[in-house]
HTML snippet that shows the backbone in 3Dmol.js (N, CA, C, O; Angstrom):
<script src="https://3Dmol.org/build/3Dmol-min.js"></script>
<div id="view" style="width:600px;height:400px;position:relative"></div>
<script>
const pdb = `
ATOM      1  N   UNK A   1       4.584 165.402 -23.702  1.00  0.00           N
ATOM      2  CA  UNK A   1       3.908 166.574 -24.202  1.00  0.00           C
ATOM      3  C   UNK A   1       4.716 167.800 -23.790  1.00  0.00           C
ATOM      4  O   UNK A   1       4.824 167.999 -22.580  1.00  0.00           O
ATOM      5  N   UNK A   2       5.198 168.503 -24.495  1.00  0.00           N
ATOM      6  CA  UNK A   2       5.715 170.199 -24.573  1.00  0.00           C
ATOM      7  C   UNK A   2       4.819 171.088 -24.316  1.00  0.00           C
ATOM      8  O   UNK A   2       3.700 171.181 -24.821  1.00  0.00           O
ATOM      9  N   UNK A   3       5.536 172.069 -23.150  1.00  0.00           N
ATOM     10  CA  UNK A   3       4.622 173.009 -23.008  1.00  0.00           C
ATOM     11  C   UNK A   3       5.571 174.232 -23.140  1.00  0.00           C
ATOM     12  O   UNK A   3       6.638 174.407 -22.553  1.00  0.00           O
ATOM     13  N   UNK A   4       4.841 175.182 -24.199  1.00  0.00           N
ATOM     14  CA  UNK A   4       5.408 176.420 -24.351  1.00  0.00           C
ATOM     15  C   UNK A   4       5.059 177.419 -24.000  1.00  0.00           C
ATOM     16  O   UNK A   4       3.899 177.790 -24.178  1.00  0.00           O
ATOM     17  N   UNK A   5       6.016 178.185 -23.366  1.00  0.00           N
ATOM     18  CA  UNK A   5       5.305 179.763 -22.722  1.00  0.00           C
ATOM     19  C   UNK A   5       5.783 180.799 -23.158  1.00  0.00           C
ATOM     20  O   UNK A   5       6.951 181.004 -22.829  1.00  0.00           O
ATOM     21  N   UNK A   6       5.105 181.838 -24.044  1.00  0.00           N
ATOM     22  CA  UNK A   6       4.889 183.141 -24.526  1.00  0.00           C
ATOM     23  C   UNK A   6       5.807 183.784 -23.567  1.00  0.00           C
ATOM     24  O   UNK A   6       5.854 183.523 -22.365  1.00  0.00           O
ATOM     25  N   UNK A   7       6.728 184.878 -24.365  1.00  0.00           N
ATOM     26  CA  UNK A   7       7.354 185.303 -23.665  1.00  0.00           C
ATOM     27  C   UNK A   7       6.830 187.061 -23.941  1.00  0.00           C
ATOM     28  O   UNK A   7       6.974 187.712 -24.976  1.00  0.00           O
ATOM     29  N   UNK A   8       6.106 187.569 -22.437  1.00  0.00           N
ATOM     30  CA  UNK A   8       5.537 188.670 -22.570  1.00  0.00           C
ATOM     31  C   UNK A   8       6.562 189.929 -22.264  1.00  0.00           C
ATOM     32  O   UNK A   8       7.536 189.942 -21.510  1.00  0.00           O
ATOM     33  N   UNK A   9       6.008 191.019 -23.122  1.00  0.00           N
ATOM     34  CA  UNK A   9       6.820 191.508 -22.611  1.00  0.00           C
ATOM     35  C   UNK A   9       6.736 193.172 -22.108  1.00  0.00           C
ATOM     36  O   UNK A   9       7.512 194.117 -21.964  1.00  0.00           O
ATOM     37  N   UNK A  10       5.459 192.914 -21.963  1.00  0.00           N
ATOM     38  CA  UNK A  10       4.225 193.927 -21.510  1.00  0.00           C
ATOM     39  C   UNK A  10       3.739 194.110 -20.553  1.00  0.00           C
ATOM     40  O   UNK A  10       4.032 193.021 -20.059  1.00  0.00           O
ATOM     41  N   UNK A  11       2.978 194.792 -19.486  1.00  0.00           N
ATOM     42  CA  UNK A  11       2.345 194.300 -18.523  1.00  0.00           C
ATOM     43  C   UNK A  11       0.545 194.204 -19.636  1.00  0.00           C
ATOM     44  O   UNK A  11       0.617 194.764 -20.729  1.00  0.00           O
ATOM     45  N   UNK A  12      -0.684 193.611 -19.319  1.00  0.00           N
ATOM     46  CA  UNK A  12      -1.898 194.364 -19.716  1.00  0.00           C
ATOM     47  C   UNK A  12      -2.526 195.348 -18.707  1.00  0.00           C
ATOM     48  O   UNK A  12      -2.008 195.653 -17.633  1.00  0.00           O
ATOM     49  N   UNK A  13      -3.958 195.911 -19.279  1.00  0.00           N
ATOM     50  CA  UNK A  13      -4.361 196.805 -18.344  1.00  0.00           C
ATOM     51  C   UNK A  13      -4.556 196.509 -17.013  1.00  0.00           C
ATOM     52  O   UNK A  13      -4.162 197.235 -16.100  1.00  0.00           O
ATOM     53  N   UNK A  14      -5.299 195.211 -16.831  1.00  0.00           N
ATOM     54  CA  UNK A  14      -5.591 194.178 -15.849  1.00  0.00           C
ATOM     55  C   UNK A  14      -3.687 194.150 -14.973  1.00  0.00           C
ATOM     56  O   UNK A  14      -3.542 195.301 -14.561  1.00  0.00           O
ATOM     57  N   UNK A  15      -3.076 193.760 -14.806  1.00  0.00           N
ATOM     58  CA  UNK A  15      -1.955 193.599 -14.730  1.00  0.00           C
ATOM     59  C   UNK A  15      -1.429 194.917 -13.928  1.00  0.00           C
ATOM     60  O   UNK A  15      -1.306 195.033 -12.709  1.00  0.00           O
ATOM     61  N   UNK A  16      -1.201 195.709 -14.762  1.00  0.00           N
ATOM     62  CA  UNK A  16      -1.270 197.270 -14.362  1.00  0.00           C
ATOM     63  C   UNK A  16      -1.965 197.613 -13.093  1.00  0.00           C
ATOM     64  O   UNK A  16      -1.381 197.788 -12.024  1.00  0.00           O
ATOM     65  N   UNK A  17      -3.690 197.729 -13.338  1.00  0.00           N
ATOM     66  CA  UNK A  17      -4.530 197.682 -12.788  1.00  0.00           C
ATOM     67  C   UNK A  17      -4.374 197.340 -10.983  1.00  0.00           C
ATOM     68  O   UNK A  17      -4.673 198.059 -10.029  1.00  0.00           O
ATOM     69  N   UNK A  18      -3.805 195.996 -11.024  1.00  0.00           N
ATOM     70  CA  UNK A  18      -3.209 195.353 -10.209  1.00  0.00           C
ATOM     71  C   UNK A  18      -2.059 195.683  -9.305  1.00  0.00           C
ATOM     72  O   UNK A  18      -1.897 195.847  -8.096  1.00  0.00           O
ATOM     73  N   UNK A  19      -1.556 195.703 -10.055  1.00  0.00           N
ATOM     74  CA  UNK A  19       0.056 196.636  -9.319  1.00  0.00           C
ATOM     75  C   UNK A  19      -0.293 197.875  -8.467  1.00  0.00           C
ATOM     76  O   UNK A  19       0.124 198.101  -7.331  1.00  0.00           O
ATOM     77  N   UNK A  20      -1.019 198.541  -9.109  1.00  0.00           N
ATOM     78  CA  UNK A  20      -1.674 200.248  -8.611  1.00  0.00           C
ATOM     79  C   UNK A  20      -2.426 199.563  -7.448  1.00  0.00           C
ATOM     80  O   UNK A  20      -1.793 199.631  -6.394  1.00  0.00           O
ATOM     81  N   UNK A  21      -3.745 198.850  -7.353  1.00  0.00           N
ATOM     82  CA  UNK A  21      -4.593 198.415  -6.476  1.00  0.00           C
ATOM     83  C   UNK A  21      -3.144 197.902  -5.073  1.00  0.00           C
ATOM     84  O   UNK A  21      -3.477 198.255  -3.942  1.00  0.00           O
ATOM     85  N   UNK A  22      -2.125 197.371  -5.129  1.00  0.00           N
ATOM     86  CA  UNK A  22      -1.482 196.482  -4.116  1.00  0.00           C
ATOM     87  C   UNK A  22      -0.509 197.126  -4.434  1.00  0.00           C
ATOM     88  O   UNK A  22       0.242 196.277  -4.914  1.00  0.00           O
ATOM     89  N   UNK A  23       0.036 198.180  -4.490  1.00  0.00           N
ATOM     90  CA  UNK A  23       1.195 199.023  -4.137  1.00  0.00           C
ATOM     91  C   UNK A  23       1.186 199.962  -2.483  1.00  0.00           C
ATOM     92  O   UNK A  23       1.355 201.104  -2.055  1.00  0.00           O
ATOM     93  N   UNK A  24       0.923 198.814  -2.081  1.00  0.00           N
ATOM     94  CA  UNK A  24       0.912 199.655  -0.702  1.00  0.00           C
ATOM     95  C   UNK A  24       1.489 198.290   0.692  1.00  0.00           C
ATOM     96  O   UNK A  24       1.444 197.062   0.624  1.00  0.00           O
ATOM     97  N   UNK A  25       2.041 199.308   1.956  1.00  0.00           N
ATOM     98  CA  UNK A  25       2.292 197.354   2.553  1.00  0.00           C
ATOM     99  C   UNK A  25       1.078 196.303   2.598  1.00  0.00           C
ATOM    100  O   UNK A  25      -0.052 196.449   2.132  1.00  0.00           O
ATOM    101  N   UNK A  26       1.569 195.304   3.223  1.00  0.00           N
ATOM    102  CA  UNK A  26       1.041 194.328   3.254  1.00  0.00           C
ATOM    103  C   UNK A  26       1.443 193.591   4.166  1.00  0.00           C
ATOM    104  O   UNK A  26       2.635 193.379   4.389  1.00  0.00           O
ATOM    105  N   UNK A  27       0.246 192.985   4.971  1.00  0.00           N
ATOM    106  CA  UNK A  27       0.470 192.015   5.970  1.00  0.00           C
ATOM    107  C   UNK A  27       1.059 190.643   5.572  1.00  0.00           C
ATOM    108  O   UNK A  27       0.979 190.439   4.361  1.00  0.00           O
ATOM    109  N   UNK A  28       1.624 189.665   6.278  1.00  0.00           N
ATOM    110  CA  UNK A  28       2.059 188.437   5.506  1.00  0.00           C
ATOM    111  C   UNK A  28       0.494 187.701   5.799  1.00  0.00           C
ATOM    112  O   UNK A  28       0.078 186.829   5.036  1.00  0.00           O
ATOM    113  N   UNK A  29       0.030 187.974   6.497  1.00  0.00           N
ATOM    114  CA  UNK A  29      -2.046 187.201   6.712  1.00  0.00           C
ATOM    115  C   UNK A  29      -2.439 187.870   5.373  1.00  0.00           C
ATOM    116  O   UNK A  29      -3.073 187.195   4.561  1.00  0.00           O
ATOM    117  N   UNK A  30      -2.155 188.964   5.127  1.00  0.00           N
ATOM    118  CA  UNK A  30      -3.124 189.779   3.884  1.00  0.00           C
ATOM    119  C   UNK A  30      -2.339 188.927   2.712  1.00  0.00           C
ATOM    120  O   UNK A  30      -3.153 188.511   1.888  1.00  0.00           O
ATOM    121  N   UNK A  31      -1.305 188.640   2.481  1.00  0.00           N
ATOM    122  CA  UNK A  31      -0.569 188.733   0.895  1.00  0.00           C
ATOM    123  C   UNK A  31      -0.825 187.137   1.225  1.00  0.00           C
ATOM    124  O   UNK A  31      -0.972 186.639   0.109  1.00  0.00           O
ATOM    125  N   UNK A  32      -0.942 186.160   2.145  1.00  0.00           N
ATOM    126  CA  UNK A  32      -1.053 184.592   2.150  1.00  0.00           C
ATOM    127  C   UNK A  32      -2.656 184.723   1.605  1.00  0.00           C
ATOM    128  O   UNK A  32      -2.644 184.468   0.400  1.00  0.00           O
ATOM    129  N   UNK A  33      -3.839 184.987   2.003  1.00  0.00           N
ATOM    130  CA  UNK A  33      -4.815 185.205   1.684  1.00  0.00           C
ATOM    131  C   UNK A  33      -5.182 185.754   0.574  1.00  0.00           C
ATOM    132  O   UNK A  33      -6.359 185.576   0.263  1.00  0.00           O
ATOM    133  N   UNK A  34      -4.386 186.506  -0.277  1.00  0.00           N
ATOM    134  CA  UNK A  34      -4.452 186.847  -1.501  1.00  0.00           C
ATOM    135  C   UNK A  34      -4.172 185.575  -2.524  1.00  0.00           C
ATOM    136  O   UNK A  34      -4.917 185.020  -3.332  1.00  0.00           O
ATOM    137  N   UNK A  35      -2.919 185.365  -2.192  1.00  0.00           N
ATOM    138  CA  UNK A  35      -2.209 183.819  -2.586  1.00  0.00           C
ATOM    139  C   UNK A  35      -3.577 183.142  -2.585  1.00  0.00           C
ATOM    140  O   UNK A  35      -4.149 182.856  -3.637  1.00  0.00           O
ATOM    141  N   UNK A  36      -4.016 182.926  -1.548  1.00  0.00           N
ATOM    142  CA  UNK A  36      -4.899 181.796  -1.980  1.00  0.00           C
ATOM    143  C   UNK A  36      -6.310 182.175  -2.559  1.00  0.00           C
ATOM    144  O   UNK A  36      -6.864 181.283  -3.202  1.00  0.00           O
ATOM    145  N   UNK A  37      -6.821 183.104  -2.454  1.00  0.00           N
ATOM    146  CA  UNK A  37      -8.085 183.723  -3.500  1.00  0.00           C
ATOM    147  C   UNK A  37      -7.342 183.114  -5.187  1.00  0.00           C
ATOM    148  O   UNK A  37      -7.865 182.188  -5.806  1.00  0.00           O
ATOM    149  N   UNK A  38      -6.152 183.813  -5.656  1.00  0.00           N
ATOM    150  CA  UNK A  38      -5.701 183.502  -6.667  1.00  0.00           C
ATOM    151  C   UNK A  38      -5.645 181.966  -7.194  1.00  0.00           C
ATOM    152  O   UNK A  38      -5.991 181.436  -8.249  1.00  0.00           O
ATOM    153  N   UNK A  39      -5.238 181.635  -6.365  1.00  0.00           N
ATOM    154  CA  UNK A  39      -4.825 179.901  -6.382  1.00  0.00           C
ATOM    155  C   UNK A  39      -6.377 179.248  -6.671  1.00  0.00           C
ATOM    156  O   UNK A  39      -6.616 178.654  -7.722  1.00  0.00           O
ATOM    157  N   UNK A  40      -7.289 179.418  -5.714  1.00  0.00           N
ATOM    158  CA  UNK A  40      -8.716 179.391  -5.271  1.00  0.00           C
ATOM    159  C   UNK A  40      -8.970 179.233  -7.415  1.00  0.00           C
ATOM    160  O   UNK A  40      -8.944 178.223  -8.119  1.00  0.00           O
ATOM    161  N   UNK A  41      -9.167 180.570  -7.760  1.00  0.00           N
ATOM    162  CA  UNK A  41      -9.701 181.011  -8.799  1.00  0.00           C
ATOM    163  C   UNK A  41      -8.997 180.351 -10.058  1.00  0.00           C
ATOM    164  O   UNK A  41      -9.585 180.226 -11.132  1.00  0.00           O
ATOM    165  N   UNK A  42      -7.875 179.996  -9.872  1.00  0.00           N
ATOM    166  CA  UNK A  42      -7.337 179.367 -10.965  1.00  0.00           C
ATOM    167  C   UNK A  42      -7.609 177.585 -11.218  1.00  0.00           C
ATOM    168  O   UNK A  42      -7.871 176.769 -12.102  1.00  0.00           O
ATOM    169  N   UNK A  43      -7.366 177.683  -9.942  1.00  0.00           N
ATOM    170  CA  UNK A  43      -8.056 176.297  -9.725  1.00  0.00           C
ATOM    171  C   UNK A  43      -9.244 175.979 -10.162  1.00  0.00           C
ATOM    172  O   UNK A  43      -9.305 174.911 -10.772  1.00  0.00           O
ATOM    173  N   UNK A  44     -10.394 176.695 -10.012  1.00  0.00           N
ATOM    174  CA  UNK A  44     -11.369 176.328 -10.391  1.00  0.00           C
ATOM    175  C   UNK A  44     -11.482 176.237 -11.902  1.00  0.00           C
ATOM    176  O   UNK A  44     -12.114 175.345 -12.468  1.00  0.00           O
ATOM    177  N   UNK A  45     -10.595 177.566 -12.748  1.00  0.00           N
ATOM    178  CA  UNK A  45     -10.660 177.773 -13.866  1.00  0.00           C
ATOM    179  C   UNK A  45     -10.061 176.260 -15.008  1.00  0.00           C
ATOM    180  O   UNK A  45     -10.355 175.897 -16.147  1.00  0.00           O
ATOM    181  N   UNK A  46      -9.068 175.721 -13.880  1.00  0.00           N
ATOM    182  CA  UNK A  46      -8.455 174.368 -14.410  1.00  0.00           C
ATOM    183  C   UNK A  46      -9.539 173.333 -14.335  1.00  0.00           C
ATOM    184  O   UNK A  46      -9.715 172.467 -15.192  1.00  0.00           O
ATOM    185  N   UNK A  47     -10.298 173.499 -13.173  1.00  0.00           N
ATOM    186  CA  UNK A  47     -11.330 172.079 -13.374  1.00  0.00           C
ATOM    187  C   UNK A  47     -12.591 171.983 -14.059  1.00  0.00           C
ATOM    188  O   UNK A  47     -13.396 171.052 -14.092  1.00  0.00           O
ATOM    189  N   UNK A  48     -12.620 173.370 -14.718  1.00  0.00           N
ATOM    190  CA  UNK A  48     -14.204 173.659 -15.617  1.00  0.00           C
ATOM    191  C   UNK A  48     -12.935 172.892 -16.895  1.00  0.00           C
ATOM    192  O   UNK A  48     -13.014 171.710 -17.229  1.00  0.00           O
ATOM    193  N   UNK A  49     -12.035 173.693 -17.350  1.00  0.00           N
ATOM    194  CA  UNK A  49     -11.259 173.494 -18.354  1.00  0.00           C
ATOM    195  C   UNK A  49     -11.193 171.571 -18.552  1.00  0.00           C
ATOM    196  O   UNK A  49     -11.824 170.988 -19.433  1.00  0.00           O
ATOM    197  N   UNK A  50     -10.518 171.038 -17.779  1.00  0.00           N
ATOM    198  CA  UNK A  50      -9.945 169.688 -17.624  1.00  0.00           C
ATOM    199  C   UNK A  50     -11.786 168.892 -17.676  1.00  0.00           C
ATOM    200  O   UNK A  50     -11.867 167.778 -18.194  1.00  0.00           O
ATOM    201  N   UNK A  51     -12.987 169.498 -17.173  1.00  0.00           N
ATOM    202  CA  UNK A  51     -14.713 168.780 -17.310  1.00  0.00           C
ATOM    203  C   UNK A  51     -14.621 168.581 -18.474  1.00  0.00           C
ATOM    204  O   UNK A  51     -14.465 167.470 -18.981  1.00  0.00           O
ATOM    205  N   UNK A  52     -14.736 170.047 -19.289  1.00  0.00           N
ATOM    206  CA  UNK A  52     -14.365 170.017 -20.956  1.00  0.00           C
ATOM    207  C   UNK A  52     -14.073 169.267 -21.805  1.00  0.00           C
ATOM    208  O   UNK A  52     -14.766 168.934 -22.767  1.00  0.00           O
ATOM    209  N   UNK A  53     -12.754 168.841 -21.465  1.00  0.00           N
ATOM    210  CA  UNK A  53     -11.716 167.994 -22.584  1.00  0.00           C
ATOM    211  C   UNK A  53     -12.236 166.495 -22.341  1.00  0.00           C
ATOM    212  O   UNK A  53     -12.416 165.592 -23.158  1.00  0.00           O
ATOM    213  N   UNK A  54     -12.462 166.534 -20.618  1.00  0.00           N
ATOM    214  CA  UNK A  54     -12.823 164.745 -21.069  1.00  0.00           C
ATOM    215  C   UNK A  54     -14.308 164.579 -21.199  1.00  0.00           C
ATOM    216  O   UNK A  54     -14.843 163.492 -20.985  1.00  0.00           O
ATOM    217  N   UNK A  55     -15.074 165.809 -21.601  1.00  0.00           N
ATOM    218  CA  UNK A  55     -16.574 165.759 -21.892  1.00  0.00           C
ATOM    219  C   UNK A  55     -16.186 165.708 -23.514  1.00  0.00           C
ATOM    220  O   UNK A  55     -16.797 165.029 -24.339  1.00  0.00           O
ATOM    221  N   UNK A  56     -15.412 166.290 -23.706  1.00  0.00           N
ATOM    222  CA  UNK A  56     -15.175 165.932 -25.605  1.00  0.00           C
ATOM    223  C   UNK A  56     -14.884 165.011 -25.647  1.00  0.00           C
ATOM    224  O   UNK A  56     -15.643 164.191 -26.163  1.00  0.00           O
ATOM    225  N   UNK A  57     -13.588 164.592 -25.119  1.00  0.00           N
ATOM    226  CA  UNK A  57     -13.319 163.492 -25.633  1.00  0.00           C
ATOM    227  C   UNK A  57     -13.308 161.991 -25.088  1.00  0.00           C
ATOM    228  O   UNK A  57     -12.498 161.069 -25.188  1.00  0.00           O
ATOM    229  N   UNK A  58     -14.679 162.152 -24.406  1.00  0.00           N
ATOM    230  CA  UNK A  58     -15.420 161.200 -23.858  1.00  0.00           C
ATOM    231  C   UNK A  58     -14.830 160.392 -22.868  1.00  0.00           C
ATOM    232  O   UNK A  58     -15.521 159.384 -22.720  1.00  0.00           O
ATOM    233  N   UNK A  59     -13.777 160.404 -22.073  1.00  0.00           N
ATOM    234  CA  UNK A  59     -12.732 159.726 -21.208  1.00  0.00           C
ATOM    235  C   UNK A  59     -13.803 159.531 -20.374  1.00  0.00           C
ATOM    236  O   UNK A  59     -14.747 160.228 -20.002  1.00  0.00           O
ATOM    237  N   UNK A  60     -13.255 157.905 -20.082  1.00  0.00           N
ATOM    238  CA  UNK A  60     -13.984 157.066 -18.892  1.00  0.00           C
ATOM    239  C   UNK A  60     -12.637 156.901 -17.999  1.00  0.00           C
ATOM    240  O   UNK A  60     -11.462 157.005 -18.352  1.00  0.00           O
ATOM    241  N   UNK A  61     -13.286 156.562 -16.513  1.00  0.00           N
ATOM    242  CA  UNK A  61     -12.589 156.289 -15.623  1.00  0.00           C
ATOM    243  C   UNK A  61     -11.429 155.118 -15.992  1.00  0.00           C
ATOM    244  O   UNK A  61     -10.382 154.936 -15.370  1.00  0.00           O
ATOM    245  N   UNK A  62     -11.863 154.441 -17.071  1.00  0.00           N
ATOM    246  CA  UNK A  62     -11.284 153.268 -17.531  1.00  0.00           C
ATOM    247  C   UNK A  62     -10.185 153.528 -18.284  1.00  0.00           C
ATOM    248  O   UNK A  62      -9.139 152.881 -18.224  1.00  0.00           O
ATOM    249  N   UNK A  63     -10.403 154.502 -19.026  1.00  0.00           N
ATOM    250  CA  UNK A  63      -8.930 155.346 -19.961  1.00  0.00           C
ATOM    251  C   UNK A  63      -8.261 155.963 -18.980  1.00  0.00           C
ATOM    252  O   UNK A  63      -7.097 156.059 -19.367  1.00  0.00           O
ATOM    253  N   UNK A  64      -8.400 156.506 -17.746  1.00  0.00           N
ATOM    254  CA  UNK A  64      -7.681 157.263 -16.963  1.00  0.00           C
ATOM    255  C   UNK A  64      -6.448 156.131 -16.397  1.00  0.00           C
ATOM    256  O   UNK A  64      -5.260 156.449 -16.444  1.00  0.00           O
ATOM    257  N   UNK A  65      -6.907 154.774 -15.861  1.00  0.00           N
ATOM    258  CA  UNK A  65      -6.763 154.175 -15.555  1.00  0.00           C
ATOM    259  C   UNK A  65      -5.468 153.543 -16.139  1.00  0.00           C
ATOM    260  O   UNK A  65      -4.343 153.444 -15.648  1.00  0.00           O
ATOM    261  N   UNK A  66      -6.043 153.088 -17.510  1.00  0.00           N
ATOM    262  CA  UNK A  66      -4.834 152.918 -18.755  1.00  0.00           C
ATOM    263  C   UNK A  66      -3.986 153.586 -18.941  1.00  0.00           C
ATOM    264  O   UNK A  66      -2.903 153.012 -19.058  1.00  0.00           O
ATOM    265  N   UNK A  67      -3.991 155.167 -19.073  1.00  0.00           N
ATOM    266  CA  UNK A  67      -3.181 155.999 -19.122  1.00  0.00           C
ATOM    267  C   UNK A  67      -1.625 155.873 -17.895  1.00  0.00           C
ATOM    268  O   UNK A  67      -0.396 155.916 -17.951  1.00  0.00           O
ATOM    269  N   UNK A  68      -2.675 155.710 -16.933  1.00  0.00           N
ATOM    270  CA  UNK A  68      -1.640 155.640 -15.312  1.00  0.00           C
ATOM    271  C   UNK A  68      -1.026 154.380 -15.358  1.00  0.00           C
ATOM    272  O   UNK A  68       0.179 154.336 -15.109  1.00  0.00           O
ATOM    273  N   UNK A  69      -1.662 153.287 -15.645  1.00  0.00           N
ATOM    274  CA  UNK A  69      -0.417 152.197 -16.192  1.00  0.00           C
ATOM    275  C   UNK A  69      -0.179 152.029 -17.484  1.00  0.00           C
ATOM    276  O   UNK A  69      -0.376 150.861 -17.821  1.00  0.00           O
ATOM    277  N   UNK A  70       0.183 152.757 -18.383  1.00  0.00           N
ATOM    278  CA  UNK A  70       0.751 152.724 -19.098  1.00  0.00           C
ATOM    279  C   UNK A  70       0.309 151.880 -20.399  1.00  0.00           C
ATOM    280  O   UNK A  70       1.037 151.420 -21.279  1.00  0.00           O
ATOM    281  N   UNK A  71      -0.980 151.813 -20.280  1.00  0.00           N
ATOM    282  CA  UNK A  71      -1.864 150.776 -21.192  1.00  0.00           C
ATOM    283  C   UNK A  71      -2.023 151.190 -22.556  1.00  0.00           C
ATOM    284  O   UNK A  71      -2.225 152.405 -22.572  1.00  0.00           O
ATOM    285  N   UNK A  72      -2.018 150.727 -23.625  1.00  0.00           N
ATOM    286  CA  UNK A  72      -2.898 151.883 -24.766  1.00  0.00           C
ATOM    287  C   UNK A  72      -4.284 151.649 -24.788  1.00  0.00           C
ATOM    288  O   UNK A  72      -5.015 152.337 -25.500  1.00  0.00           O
TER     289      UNK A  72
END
`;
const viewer = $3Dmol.createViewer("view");
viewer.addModel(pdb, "pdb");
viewer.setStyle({}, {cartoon: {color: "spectrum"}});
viewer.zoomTo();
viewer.render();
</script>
């Protein structure tokens, strides 16, 4: 499977927003702790996403299974 990434070439407001808010120093405790709020939040955003797809498309533990050895 191919994965393609948009090549931006903008910041958005959010983005912006961002830069202004954390333009100032930073502790390496403050910017590791940021790191992980982010990480935190994306993460979660991947495992509502990934509930989704195998709530559509009905995946049992048993297709996961197949998949990992190589089964059809």
């Amino acid at each position: 499977m191919a994965i393609t990434q948009k090549s931006h070439t903008e910041l958005n407001p959010i983005q912006v927003s961002l830069l202004r808010l954390f333009d100032r120093p930073m502790s390496e405790d403050e910017t590791k702790e940021l790191k992980r709020l982010l990480v935190n939040h994306y993460s979660a955003l991947l495992e509502e996403e990934v509930t989704k797809v195998i709530a559509e498309k009905g995946y049992t533990q048993n297709d996961f299974d197949n998949m990992l050895n190589g089964e059809d």
